[in-house]
SEDREN-154400 format. One record per residue: residue number from 1; residue in three letters; x negated, y negated, z negated of N, C-alpha, C in turn. Coordinates in Angstrom, 1 decimal. Each point is the difference from the previous one (the first is absolute). Layout:
<sites>
{site NUM, "ALA", {X, Y, Z}, {X, Y, Z}, {X, Y, Z}}
...
</sites>
This chain:
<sites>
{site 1, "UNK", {16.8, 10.0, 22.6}, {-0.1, 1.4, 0.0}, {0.5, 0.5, -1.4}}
{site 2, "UNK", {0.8, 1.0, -0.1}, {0.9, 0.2, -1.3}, {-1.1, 1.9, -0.2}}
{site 3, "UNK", {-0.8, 0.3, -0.5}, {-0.1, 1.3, -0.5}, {-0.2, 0.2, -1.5}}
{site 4, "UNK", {1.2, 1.4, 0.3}, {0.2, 0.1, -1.5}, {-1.1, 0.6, -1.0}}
{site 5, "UNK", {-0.7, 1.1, 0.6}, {-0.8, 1.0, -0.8}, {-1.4, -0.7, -0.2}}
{site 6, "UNK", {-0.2, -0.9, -0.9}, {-1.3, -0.7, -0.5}, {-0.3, 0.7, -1.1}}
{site 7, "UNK", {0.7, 1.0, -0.9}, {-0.5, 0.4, -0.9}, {-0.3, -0.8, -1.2}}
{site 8, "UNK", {-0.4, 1.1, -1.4}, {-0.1, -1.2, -0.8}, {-1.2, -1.1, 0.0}}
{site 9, "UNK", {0.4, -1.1, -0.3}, {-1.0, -1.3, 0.4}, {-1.2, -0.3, -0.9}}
{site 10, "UNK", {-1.2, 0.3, -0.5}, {-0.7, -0.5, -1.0}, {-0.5, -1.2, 0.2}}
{site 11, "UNK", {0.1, -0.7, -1.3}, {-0.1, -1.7, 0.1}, {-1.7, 0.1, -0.6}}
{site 12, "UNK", {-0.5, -0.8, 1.5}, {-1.7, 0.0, -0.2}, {-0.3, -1.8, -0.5}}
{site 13, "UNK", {0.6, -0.5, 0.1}, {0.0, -1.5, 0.0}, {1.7, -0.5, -0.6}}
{site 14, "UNK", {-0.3, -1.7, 0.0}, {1.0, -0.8, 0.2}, {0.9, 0.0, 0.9}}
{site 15, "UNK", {1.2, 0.6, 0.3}, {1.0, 0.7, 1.3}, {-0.8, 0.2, 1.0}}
{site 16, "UNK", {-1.0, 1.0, -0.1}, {-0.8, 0.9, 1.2}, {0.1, 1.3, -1.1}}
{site 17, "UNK", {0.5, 0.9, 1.2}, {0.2, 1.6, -0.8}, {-0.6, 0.9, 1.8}}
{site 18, "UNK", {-0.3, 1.1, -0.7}, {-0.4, 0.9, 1.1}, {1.0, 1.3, 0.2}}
{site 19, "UNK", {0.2, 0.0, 1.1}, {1.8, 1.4, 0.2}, {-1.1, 1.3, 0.0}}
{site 20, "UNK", {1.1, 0.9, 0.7}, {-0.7, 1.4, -0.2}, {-1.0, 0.4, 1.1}}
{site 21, "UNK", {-0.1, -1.2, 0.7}, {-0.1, 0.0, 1.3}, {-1.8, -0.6, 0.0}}
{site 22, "UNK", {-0.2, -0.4, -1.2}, {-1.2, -0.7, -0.3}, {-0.2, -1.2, 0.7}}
{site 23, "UNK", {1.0, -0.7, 0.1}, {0.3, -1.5, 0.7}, {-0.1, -0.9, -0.9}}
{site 24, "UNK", {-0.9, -1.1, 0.3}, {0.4, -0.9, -1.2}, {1.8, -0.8, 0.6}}
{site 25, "UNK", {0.6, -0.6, -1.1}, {1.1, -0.5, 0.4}, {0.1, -1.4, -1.3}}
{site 26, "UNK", {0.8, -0.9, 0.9}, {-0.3, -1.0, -0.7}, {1.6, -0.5, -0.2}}
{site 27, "UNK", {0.7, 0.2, -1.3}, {1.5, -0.4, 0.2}, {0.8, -1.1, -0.8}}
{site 28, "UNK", {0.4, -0.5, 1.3}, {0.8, -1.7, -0.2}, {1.2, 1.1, -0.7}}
{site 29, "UNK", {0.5, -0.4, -0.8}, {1.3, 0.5, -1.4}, {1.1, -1.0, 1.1}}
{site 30, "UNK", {0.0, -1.7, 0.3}, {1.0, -0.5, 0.3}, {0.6, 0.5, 1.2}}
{site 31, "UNK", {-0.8, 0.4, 1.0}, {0.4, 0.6, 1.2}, {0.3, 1.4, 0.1}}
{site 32, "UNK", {-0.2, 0.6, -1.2}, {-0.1, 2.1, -0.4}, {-0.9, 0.0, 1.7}}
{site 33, "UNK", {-1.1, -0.3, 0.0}, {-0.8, 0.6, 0.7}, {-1.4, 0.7, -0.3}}
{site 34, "UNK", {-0.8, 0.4, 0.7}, {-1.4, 0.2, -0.2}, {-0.6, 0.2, 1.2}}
{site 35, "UNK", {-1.4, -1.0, 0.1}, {-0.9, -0.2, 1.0}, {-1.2, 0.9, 0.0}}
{site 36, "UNK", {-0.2, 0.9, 1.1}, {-0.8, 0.7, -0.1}, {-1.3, -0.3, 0.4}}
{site 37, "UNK", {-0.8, -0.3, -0.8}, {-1.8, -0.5, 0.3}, {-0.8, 1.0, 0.3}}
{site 38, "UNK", {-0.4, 0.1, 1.3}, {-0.8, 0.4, 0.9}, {-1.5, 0.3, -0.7}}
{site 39, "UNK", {-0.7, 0.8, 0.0}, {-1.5, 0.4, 0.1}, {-1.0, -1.6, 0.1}}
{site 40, "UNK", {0.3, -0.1, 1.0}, {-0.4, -1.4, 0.8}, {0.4, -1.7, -0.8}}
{site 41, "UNK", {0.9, 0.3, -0.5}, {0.6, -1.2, -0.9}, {-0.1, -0.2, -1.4}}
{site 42, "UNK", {-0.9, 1.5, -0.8}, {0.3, -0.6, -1.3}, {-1.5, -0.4, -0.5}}
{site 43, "UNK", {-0.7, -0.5, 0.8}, {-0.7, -1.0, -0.8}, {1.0, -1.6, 0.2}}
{site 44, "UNK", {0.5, -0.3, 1.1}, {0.5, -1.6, 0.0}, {1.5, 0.5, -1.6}}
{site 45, "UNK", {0.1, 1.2, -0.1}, {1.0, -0.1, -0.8}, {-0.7, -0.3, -1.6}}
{site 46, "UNK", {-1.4, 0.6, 0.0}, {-0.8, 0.1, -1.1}, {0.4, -1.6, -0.1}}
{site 47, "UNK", {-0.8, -0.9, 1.1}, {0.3, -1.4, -0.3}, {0.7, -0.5, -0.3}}
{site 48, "UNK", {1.1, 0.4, 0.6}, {1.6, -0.9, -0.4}, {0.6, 0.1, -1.4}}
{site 49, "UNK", {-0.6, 1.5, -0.5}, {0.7, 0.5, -1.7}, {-0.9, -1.2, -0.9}}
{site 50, "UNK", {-1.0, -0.4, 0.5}, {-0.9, -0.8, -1.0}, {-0.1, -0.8, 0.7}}
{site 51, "UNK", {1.2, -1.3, 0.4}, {0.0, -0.9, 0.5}, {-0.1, -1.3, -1.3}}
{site 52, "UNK", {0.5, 0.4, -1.2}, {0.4, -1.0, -1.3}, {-1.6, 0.1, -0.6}}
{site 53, "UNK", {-0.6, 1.4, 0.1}, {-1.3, -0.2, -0.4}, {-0.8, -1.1, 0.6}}
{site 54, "UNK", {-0.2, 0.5, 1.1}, {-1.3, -1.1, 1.1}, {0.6, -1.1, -0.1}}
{site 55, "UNK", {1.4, -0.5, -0.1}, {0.2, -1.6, -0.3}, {0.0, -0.3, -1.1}}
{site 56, "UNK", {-0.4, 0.6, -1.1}, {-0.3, -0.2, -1.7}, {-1.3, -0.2, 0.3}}
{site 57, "UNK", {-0.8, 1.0, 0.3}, {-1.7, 0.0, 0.4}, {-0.6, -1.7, 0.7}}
{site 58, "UNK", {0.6, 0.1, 1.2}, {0.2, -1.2, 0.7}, {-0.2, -1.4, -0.9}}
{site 59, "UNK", {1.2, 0.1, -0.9}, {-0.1, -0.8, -1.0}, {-0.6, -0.6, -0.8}}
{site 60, "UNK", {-0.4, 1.3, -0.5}, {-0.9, -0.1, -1.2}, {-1.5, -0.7, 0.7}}
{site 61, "UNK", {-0.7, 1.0, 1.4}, {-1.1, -0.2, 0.4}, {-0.4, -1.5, 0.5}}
{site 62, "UNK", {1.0, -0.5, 0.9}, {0.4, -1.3, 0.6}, {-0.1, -1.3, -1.5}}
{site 63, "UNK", {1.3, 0.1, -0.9}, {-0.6, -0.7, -1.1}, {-1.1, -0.2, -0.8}}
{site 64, "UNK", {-0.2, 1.4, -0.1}, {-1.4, -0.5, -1.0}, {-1.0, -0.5, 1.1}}
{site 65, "UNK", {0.0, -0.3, 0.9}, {-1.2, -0.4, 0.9}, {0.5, -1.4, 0.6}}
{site 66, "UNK", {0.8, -0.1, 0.4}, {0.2, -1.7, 0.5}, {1.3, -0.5, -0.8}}
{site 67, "UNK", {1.1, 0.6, -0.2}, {0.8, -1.0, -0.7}, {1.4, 1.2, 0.0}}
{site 68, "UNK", {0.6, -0.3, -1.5}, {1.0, 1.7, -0.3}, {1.4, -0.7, 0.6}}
{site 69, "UNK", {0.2, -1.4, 0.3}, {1.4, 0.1, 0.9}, {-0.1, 0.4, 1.1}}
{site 70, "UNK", {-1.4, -0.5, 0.8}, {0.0, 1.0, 1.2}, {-0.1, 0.9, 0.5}}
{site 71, "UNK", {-0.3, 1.4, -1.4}, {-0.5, 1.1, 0.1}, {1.6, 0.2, -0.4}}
{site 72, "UNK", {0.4, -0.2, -1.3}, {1.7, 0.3, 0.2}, {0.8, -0.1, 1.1}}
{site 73, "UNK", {-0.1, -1.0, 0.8}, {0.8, -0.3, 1.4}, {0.0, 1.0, 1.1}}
{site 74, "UNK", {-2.0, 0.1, 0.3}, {-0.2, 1.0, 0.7}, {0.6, 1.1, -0.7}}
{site 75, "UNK", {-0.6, 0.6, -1.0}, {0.9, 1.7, -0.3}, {1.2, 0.2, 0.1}}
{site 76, "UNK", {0.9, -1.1, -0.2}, {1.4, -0.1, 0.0}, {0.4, 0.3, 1.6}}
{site 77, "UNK", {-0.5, -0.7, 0.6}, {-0.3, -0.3, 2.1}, {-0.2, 1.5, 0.1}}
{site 78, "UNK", {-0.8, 0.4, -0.6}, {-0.9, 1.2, 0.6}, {1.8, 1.3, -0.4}}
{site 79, "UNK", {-0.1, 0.0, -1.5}, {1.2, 1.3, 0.1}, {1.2, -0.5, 0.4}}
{site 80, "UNK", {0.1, -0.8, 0.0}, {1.3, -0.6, 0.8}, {0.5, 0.7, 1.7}}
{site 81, "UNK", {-1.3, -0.5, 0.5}, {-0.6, 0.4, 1.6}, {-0.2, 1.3, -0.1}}
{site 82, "UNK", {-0.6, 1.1, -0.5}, {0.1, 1.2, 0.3}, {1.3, 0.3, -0.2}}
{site 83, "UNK", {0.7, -0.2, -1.5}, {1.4, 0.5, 0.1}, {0.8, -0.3, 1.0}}
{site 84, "UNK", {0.0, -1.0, 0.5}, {1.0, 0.1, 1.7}, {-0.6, 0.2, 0.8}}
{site 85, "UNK", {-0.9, 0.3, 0.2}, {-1.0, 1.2, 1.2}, {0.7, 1.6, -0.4}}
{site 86, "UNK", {0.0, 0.3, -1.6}, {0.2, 1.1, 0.1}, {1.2, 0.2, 0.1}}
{site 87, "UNK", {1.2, -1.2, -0.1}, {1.3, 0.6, -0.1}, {0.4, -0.5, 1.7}}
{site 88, "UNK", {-0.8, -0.6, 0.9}, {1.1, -0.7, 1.0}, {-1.0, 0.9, 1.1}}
{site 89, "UNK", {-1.3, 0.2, -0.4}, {-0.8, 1.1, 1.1}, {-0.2, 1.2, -0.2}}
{site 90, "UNK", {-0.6, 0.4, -1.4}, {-0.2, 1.2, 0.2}, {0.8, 1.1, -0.5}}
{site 91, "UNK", {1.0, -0.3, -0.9}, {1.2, 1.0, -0.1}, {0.6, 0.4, 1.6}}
{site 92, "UNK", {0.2, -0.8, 0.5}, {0.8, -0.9, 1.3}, {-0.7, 1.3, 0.9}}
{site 93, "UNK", {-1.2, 0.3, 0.4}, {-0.9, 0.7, 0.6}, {0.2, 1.5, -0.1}}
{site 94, "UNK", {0.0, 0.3, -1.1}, {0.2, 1.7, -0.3}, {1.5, 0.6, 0.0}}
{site 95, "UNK", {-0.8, 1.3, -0.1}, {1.6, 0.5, 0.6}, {0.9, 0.6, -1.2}}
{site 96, "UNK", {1.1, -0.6, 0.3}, {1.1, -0.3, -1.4}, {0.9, 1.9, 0.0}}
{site 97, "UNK", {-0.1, 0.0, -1.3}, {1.0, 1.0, -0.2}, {1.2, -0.1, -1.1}}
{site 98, "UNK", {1.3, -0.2, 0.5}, {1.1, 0.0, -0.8}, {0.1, 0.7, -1.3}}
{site 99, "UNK", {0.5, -0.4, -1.1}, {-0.2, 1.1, -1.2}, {1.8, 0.1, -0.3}}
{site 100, "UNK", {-0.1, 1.0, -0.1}, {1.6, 0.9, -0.8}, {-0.3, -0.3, -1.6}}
{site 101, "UNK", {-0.8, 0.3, -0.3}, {0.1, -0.6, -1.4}, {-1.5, -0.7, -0.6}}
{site 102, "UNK", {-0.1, -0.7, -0.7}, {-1.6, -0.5, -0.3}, {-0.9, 1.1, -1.2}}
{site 103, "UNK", {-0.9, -0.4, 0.1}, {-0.8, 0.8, -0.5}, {0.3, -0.4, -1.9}}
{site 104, "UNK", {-0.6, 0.5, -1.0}, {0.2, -0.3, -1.5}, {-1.2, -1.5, 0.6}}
{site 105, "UNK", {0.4, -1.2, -1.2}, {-0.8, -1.6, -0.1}, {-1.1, 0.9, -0.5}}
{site 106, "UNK", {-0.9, -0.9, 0.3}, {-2.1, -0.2, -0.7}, {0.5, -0.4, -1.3}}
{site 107, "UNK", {-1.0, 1.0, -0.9}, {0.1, 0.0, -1.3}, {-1.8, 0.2, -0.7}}
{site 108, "UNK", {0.2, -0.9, -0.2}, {-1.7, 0.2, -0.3}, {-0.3, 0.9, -1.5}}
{site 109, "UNK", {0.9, 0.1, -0.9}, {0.4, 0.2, -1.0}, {-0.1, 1.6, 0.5}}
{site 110, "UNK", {0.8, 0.3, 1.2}, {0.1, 1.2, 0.4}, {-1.5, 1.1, 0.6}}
{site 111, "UNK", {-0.3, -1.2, 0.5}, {-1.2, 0.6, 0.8}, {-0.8, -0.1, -1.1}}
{site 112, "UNK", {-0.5, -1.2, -1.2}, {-0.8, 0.7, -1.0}, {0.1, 1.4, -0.7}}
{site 113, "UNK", {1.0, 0.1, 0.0}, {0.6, 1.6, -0.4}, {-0.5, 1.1, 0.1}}
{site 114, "UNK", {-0.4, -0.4, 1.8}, {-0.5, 1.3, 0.5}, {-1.5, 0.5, -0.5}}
{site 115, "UNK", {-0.8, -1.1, -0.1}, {-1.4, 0.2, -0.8}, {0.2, 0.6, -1.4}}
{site 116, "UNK", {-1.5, 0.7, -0.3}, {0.1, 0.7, -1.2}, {0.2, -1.5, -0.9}}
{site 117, "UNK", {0.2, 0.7, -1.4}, {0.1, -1.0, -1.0}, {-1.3, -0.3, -0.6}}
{site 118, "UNK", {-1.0, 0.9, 0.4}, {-1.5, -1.1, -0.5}, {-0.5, -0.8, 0.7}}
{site 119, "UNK", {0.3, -0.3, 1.3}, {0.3, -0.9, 0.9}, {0.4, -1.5, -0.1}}
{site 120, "UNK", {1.6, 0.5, -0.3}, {0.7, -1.4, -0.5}, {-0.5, -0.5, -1.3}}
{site 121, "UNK", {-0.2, 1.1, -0.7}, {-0.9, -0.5, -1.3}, {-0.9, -1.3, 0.2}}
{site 122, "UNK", {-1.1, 0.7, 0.9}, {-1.1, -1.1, 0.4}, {0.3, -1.0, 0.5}}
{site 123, "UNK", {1.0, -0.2, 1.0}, {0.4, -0.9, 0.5}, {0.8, -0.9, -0.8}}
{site 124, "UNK", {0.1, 0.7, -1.0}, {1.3, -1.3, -1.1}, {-0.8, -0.1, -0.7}}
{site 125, "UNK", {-0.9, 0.2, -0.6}, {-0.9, -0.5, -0.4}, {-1.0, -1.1, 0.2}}
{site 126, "UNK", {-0.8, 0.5, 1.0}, {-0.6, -1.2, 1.0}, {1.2, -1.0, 0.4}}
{site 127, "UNK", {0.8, 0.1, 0.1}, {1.0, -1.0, 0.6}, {0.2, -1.2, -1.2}}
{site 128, "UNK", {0.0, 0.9, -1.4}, {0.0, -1.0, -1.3}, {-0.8, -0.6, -0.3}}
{site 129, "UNK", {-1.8, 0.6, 0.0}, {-1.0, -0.4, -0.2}, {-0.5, -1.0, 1.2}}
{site 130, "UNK", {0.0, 0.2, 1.2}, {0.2, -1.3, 1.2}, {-0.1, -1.2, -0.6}}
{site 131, "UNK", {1.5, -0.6, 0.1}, {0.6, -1.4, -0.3}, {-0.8, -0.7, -1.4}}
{site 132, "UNK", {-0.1, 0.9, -1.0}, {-0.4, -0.6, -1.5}, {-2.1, -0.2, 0.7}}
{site 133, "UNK", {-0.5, 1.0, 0.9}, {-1.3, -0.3, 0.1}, {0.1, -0.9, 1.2}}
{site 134, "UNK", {1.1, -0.3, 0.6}, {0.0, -1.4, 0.6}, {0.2, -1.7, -0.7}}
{site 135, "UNK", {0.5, 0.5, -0.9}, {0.6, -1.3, -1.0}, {-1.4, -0.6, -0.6}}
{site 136, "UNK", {-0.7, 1.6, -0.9}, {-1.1, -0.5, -0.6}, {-1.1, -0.7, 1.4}}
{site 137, "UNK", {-0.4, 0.2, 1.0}, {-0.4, -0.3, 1.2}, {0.1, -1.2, 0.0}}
{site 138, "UNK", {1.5, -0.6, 0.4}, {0.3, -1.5, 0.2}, {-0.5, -1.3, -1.3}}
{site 139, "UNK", {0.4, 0.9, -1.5}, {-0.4, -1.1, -1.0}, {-1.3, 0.0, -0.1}}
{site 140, "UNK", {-0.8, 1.0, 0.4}, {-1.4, -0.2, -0.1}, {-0.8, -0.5, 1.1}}
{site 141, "UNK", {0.6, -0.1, 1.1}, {-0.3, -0.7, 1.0}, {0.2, -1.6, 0.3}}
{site 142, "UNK", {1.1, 0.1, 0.3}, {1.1, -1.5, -0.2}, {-0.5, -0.9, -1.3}}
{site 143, "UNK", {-0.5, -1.0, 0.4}, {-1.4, -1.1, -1.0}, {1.4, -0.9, -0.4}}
{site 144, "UNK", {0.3, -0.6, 0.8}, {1.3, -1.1, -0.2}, {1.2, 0.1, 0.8}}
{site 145, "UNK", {1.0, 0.4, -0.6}, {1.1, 0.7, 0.1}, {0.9, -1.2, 0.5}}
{site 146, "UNK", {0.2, -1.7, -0.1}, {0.4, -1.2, 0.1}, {-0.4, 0.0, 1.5}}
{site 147, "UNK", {-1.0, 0.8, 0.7}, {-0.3, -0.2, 1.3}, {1.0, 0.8, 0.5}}
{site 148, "UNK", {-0.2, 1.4, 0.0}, {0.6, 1.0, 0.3}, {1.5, -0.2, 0.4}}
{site 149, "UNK", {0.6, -0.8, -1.2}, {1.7, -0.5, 0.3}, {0.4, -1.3, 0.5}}
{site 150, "UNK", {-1.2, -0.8, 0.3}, {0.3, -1.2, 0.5}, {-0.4, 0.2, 1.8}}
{site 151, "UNK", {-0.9, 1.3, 0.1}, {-0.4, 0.3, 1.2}, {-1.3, -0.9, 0.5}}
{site 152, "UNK", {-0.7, 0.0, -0.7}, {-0.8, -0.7, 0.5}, {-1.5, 0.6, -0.1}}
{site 153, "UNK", {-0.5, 1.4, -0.6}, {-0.6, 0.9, 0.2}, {0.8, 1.4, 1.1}}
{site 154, "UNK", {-0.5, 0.2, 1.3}, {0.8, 0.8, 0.7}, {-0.7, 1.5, 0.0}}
{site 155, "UNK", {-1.3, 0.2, -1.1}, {-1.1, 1.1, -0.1}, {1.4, 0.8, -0.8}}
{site 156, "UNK", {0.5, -1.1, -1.6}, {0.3, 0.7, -0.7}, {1.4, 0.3, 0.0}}
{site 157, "UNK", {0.6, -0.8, 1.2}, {1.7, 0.2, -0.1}, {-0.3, 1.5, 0.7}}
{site 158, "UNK", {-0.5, -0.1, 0.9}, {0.2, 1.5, 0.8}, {-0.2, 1.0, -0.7}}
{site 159, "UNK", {-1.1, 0.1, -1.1}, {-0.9, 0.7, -0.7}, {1.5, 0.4, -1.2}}
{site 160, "UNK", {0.4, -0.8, -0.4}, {1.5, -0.2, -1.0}, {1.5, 0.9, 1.0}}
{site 161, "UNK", {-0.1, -0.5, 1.3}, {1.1, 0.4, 0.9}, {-0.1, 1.3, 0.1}}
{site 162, "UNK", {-1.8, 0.4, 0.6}, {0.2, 1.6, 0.6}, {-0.1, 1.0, -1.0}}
{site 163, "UNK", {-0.2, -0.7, -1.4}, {-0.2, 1.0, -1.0}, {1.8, 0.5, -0.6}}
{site 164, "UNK", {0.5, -1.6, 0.1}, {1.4, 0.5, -0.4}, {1.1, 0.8, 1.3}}
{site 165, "UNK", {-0.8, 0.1, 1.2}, {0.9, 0.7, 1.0}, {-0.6, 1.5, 0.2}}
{site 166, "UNK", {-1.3, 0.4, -0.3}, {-0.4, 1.2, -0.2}, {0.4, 0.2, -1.4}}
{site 167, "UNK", {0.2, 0.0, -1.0}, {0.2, -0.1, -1.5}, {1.1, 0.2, 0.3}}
{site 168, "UNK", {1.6, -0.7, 0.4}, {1.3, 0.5, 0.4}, {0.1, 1.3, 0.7}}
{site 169, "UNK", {-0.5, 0.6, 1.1}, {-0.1, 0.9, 0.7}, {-0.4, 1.4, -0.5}}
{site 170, "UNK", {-1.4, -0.4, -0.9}, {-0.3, 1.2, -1.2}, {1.0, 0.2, -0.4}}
{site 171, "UNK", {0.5, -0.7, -1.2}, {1.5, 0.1, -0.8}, {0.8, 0.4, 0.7}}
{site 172, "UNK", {0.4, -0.4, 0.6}, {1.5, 0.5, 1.4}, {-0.3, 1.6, -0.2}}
{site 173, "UNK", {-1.4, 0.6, 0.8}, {-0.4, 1.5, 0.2}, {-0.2, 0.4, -1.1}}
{site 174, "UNK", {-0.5, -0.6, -1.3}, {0.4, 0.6, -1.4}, {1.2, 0.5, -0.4}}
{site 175, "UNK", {0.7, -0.7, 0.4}, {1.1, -0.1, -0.6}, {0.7, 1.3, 0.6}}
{site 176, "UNK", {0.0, -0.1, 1.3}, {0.8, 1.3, 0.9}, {-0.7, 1.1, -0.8}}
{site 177, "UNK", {-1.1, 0.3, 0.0}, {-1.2, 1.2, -0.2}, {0.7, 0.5, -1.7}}
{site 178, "UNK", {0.6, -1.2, -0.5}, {0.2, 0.4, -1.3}, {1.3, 1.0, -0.3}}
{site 179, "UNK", {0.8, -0.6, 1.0}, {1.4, 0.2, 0.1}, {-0.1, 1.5, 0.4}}
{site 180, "UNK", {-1.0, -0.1, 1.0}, {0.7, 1.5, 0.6}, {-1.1, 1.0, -0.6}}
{site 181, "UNK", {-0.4, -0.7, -1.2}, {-0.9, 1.1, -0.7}, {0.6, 0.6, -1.2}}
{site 182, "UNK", {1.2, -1.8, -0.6}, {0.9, 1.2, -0.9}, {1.1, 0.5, 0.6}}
{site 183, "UNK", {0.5, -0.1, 1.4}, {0.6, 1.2, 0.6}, {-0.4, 1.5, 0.2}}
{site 184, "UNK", {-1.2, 0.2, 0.3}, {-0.5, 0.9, 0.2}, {0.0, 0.8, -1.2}}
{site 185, "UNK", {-0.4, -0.9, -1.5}, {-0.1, 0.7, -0.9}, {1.5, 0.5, -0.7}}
{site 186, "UNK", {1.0, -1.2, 0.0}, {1.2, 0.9, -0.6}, {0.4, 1.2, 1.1}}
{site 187, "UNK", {-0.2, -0.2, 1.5}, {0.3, 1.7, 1.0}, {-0.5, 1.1, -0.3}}
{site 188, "UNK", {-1.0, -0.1, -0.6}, {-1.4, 1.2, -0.3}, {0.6, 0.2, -1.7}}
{site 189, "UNK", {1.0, -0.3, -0.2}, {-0.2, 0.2, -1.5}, {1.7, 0.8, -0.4}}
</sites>
């Protein structure tokens, strides 16, 4: 189905934008299309956007409890399996709309923008202060560090893993929050 008047597209997510039509739309760039998600569909969509999450979680939860190759294997199984559920079933299922031209790329940089700047403040802040009260966390925690890298403590490798993967993720959103806070400030000036 080719229609043209979708209006302009706001980007609510990772390539999911909403038309004027208050549709969510979800758009494949390689095919210039967009799949329109139904009332009825966007929770399995909620699931599918956080398919990399629940197979990280998976991971994490599965390892620290019986053994972290198997909790890696499984998570890896797990987003692996929804990704081709979501690309071979459920795109596959909704009803496709042709695009004349694509929408502007996800810019997170962009969308911090739109929040005030005492906002991003806090958020680049916390995002700095995060990682360093994860660090001090790990050395005051972590008794014998020769375990930790030889793998033979699995309390404190995870304890070391999830701090340095939540600790990355702060920084990452620090980082954006910061950028688009000295945007904001040289526009306003």
């Amino acid at each position: 189905m080719k229609e043209k008047n979708l209006g302009e597209l706001t980007n609510i997510g990772f390539q999911t934008y909403k038309d004027r039509h208050g549709r969510t739309l979800v758009v494949n760039r390689k095919e210039k299309a967009a799949y329109v998600v139904t009332k009825d569909e966007e929770r399995r969509l909620f699931l599918f956007s956080n398919r990399y999450i629940i197979g990280t979680v998976v991971a994490i939860l599965i390892g620290s409890w019986i053994n972290y190759t198997v909790g890696v294997i499984r998570g890896v199984v797990i987003a692996v399996g929804l990704e081709l559920v979501y690309r071979l079933i459920y795109l596959k299922s909704l009803p496709k709309i042709e695009l004349d031209e694509l929408p502007r790329k996800y810019s997170m940089v962009s969308n911090a923008m739109k929040q005030p700047q005492e906002k991003n403040m806090i958020i680049g802040g916390l995002g700095i202060l995060i990682p360093i009260l994860l660090v001090i966390n790990a050395f005051q925690t972590v008794k014998d560090w020769n375990a930790v890298w030889s793998f033979e403590n699995k309390n404190d490798l995870m304890l070391v893993g999830a701090s340095v993967v939540i600790g990355a993720a702060a920084l990452m959103g620090a980082i954006v929050c910061l950028i688009a806070l000295s945007r904001q400030r040289k526009g306003s000036e």
